[in-house]
PDB file of N, CA, C and O in Angstrom:
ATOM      1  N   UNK A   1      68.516  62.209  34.355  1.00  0.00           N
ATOM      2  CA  UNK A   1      69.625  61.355  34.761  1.00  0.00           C
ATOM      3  C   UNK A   1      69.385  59.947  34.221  1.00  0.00           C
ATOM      4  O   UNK A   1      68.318  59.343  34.335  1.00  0.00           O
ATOM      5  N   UNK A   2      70.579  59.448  33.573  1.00  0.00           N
ATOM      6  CA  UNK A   2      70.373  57.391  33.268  1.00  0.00           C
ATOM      7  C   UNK A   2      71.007  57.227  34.073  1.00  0.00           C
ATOM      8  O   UNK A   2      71.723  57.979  34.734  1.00  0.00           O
ATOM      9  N   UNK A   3      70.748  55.913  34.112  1.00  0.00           N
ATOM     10  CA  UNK A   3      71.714  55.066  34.731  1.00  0.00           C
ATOM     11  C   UNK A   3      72.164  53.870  33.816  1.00  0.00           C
ATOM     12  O   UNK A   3      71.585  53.235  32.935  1.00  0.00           O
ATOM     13  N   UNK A   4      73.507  53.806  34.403  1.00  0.00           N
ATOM     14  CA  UNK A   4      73.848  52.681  33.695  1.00  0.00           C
ATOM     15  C   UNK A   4      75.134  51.656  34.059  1.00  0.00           C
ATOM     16  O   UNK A   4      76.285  51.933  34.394  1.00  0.00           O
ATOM     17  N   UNK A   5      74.541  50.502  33.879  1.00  0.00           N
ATOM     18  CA  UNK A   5      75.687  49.341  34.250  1.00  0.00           C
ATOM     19  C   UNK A   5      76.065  48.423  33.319  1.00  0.00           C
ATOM     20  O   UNK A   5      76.242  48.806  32.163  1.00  0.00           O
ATOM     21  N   UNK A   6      76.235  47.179  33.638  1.00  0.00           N
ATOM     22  CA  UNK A   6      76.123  46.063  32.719  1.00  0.00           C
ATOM     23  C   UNK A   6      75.760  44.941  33.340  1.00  0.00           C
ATOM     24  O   UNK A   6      75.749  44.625  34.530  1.00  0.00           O
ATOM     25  N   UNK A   7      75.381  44.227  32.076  1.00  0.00           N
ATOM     26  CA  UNK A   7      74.844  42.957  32.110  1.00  0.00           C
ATOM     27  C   UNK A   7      76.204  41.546  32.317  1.00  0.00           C
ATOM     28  O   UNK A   7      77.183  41.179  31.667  1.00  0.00           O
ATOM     29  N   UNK A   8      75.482  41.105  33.675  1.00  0.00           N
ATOM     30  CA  UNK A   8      76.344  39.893  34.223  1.00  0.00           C
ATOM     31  C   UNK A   8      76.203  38.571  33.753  1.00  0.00           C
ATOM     32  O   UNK A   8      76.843  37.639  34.239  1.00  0.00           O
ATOM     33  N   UNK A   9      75.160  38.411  32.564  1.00  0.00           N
ATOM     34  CA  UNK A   9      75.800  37.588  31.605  1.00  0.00           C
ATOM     35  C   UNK A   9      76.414  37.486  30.582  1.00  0.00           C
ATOM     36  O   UNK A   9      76.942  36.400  30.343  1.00  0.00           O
ATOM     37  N   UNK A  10      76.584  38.884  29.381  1.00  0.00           N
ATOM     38  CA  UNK A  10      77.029  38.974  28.656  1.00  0.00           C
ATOM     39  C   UNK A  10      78.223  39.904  28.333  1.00  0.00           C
ATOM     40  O   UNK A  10      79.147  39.785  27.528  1.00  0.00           O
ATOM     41  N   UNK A  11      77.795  41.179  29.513  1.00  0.00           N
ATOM     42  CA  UNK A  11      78.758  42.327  29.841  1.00  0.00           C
ATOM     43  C   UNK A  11      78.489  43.596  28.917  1.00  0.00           C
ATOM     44  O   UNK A  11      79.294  44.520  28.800  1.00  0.00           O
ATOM     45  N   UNK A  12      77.396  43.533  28.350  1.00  0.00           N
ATOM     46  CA  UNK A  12      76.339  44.584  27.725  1.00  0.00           C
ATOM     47  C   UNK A  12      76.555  45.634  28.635  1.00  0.00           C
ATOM     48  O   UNK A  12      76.788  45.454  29.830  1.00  0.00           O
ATOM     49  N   UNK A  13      76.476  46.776  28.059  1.00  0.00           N
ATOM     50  CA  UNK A  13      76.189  47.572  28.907  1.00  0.00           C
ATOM     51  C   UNK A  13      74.550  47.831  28.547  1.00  0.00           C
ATOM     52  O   UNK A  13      74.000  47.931  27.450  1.00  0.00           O
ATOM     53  N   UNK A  14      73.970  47.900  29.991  1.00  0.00           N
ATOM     54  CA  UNK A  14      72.563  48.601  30.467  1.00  0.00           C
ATOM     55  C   UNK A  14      72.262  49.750  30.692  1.00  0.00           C
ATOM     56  O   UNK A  14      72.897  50.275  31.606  1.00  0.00           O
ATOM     57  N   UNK A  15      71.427  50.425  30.133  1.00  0.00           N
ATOM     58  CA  UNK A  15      70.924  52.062  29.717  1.00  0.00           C
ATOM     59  C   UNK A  15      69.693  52.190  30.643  1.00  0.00           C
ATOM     60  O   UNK A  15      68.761  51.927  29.883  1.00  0.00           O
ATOM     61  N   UNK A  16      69.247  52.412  31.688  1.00  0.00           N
ATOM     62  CA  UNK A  16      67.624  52.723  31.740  1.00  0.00           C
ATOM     63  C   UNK A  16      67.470  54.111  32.319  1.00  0.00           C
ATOM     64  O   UNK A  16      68.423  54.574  32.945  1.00  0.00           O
ATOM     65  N   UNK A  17      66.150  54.959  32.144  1.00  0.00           N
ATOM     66  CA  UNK A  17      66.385  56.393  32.329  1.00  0.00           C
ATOM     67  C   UNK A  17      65.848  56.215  34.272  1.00  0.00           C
ATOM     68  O   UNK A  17      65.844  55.236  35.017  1.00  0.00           O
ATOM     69  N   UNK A  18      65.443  57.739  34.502  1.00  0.00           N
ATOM     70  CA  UNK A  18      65.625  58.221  35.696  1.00  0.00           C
ATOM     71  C   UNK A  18      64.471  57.878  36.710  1.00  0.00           C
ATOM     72  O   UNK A  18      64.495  57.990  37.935  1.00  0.00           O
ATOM     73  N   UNK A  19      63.391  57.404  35.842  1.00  0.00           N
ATOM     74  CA  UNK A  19      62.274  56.880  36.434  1.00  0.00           C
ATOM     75  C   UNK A  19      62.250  55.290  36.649  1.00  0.00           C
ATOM     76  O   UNK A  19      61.229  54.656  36.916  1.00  0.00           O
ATOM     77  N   UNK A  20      63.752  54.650  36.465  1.00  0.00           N
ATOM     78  CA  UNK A  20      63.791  53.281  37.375  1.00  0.00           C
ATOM     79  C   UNK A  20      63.743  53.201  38.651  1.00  0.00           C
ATOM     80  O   UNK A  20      64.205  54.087  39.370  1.00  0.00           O
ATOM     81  N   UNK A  21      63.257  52.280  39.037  1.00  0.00           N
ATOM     82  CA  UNK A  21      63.135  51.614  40.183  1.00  0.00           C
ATOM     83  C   UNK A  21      63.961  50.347  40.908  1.00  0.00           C
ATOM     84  O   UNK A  21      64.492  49.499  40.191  1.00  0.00           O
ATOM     85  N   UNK A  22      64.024  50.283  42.038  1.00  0.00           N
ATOM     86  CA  UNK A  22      64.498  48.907  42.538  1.00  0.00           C
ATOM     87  C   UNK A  22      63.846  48.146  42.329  1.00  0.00           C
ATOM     88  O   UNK A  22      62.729  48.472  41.930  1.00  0.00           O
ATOM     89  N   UNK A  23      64.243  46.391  42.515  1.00  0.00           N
ATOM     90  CA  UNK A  23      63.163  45.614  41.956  1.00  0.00           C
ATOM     91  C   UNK A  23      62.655  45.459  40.637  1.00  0.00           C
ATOM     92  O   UNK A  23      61.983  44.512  40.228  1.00  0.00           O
ATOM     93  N   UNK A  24      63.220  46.984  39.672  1.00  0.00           N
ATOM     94  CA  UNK A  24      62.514  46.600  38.578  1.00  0.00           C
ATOM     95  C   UNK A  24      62.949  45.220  37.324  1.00  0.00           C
ATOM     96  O   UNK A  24      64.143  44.941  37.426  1.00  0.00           O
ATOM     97  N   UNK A  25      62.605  44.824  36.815  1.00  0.00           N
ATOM     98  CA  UNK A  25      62.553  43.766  35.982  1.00  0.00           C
ATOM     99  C   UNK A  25      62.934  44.092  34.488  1.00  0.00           C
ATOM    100  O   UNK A  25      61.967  44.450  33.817  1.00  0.00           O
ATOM    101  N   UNK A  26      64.329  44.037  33.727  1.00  0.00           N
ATOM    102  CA  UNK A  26      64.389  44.858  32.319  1.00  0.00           C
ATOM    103  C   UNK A  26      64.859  43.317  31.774  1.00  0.00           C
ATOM    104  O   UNK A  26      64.972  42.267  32.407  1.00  0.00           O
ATOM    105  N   UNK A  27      65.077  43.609  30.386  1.00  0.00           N
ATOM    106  CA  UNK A  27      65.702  42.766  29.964  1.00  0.00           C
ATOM    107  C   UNK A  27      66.907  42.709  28.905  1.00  0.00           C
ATOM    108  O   UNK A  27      66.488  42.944  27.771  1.00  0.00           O
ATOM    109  N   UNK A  28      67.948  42.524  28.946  1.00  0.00           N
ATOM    110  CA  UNK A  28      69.126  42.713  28.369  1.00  0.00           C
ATOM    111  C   UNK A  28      69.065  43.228  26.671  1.00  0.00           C
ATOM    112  O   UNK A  28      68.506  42.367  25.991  1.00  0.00           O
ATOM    113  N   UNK A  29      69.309  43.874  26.241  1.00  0.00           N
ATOM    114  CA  UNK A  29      69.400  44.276  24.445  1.00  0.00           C
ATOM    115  C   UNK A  29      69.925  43.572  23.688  1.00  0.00           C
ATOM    116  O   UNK A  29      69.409  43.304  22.602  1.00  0.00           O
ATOM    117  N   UNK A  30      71.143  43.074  24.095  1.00  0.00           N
ATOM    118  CA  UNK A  30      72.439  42.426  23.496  1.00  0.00           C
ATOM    119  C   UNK A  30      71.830  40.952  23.680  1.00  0.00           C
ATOM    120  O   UNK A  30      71.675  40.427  22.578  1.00  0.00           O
ATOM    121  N   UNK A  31      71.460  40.174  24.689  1.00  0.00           N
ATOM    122  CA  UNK A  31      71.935  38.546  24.873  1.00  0.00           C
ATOM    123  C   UNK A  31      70.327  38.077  25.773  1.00  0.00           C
ATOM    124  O   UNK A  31      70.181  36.944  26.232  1.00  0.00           O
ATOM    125  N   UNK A  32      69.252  39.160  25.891  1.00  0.00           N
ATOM    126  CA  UNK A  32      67.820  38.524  26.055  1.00  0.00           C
ATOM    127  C   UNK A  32      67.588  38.508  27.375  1.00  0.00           C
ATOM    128  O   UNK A  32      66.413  38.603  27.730  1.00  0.00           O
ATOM    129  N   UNK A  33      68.824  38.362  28.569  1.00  0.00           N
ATOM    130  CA  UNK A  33      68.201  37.730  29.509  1.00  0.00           C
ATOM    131  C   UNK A  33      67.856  38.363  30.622  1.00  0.00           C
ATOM    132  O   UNK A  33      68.549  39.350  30.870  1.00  0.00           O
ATOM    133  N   UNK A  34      66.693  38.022  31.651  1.00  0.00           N
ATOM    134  CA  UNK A  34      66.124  39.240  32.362  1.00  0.00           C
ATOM    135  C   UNK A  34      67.010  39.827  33.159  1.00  0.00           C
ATOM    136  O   UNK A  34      68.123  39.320  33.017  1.00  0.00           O
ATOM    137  N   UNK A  35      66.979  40.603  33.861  1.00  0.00           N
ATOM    138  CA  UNK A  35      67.488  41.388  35.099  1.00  0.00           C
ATOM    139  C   UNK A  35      67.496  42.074  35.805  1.00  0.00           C
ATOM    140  O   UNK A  35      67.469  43.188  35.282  1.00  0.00           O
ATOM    141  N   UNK A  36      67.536  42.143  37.525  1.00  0.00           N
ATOM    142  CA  UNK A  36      66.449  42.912  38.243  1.00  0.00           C
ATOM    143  C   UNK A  36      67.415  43.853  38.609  1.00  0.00           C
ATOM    144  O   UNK A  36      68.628  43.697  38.470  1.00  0.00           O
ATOM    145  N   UNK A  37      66.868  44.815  39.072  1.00  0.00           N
ATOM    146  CA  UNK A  37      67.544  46.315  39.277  1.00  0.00           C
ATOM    147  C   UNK A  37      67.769  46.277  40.946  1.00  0.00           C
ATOM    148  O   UNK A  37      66.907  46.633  41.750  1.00  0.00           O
ATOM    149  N   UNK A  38      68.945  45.832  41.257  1.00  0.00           N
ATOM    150  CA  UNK A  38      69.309  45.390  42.908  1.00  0.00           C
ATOM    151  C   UNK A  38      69.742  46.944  43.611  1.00  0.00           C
ATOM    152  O   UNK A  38      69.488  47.169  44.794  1.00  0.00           O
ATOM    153  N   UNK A  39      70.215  47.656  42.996  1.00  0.00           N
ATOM    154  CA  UNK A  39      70.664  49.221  43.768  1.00  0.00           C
ATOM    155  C   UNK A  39      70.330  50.125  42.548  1.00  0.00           C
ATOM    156  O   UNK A  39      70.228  49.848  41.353  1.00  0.00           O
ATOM    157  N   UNK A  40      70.194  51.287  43.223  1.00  0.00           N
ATOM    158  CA  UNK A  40      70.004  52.453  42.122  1.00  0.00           C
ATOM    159  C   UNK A  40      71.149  53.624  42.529  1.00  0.00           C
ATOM    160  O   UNK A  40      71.090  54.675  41.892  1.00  0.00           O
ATOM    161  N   UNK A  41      72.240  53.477  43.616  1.00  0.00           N
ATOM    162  CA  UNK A  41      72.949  53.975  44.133  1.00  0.00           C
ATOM    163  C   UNK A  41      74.487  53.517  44.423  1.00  0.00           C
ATOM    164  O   UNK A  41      74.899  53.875  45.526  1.00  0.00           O
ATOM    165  N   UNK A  42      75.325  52.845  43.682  1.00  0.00           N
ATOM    166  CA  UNK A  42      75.550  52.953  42.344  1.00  0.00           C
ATOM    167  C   UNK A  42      74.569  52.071  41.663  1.00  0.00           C
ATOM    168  O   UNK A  42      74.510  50.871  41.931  1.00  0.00           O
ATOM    169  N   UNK A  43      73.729  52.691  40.709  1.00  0.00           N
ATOM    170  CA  UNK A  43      73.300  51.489  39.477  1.00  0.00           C
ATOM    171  C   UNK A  43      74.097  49.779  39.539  1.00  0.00           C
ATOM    172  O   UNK A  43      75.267  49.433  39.381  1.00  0.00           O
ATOM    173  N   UNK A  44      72.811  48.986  39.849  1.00  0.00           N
ATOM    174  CA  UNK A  44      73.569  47.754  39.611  1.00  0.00           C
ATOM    175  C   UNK A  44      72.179  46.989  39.074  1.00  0.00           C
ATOM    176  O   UNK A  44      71.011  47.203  39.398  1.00  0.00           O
ATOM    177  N   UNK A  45      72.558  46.331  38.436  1.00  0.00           N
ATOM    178  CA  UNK A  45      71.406  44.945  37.775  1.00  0.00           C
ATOM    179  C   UNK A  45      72.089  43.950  37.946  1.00  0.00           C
ATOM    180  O   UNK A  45      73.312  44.023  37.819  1.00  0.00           O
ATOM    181  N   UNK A  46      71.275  42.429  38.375  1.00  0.00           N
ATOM    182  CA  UNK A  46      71.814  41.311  38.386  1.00  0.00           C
ATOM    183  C   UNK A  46      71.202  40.556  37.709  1.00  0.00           C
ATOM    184  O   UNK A  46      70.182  41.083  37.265  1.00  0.00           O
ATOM    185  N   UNK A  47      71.427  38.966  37.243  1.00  0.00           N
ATOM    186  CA  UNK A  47      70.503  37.801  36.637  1.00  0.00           C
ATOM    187  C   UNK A  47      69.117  37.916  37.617  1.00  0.00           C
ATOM    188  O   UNK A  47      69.127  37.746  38.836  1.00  0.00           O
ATOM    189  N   UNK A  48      68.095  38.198  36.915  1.00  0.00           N
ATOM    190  CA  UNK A  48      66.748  38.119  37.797  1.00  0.00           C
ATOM    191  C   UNK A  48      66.647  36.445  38.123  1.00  0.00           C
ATOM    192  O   UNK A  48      66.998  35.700  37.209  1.00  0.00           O
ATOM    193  N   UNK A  49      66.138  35.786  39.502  1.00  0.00           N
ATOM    194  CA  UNK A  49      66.021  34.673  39.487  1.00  0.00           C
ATOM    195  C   UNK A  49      64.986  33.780  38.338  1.00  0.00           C
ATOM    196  O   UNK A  49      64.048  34.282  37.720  1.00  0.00           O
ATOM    197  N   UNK A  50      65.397  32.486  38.263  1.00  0.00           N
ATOM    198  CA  UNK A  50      64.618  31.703  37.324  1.00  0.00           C
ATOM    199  C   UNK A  50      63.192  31.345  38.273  1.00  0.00           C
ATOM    200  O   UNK A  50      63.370  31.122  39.471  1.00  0.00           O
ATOM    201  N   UNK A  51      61.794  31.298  37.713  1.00  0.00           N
ATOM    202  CA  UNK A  51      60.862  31.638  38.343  1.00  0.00           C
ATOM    203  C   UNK A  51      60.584  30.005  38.448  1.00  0.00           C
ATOM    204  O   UNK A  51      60.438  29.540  37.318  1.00  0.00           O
ATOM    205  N   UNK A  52      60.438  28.720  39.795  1.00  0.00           N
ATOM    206  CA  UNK A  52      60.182  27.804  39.142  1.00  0.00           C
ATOM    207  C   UNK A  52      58.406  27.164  39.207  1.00  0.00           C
ATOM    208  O   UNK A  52      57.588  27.904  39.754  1.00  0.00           O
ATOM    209  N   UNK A  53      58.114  26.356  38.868  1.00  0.00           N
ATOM    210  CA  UNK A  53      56.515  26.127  38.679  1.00  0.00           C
ATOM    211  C   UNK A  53      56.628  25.572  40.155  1.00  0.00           C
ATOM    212  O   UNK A  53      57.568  24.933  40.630  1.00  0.00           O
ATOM    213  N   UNK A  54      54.819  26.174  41.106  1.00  0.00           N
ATOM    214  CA  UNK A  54      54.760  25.007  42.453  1.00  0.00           C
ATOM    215  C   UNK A  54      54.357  23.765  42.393  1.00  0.00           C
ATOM    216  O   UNK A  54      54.626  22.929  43.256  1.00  0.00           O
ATOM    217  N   UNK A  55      53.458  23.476  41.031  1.00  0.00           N
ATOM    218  CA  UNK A  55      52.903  22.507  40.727  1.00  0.00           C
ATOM    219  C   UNK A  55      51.999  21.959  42.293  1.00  0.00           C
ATOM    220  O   UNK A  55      51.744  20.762  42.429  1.00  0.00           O
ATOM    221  N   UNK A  56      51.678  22.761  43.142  1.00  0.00           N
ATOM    222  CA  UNK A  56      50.919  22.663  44.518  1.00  0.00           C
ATOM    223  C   UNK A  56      51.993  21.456  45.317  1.00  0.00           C
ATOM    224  O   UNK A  56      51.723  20.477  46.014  1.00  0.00           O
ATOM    225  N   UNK A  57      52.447  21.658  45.156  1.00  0.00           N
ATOM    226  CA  UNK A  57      53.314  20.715  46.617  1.00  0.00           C
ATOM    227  C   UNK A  57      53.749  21.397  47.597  1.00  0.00           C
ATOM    228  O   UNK A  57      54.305  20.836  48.542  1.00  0.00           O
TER     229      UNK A  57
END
């Protein structure tokens, strides 16, 4: 089984096979940018958040 959706920045469609996961982390084919795998029931991927530095504060 794939799954497949698209990408909510460019509108790519996203291919990944049957051994995805939630949470998982892919990254777009078409336009680069990451995206985390939010449901697997319907297939959905969103913009993964931007990670920012703590710099200890």
């Amino acid at each position: 089984m794939n799954y497949e959706s698209f990408c909510p920045v460019c509108d790519a469609q996203v291919k990944l096979g049957a051994n995805t996961v939630l949470d998982e982390l892919v990254e777009c084919s078409d336009c680069g940018s990451e995206l985390v795998v939010t449901c697997l029931d319907p297939f959905r991927v969103d913009e993964a958040p931007q990670v920012e530095e703590d710099w200890g504060q």
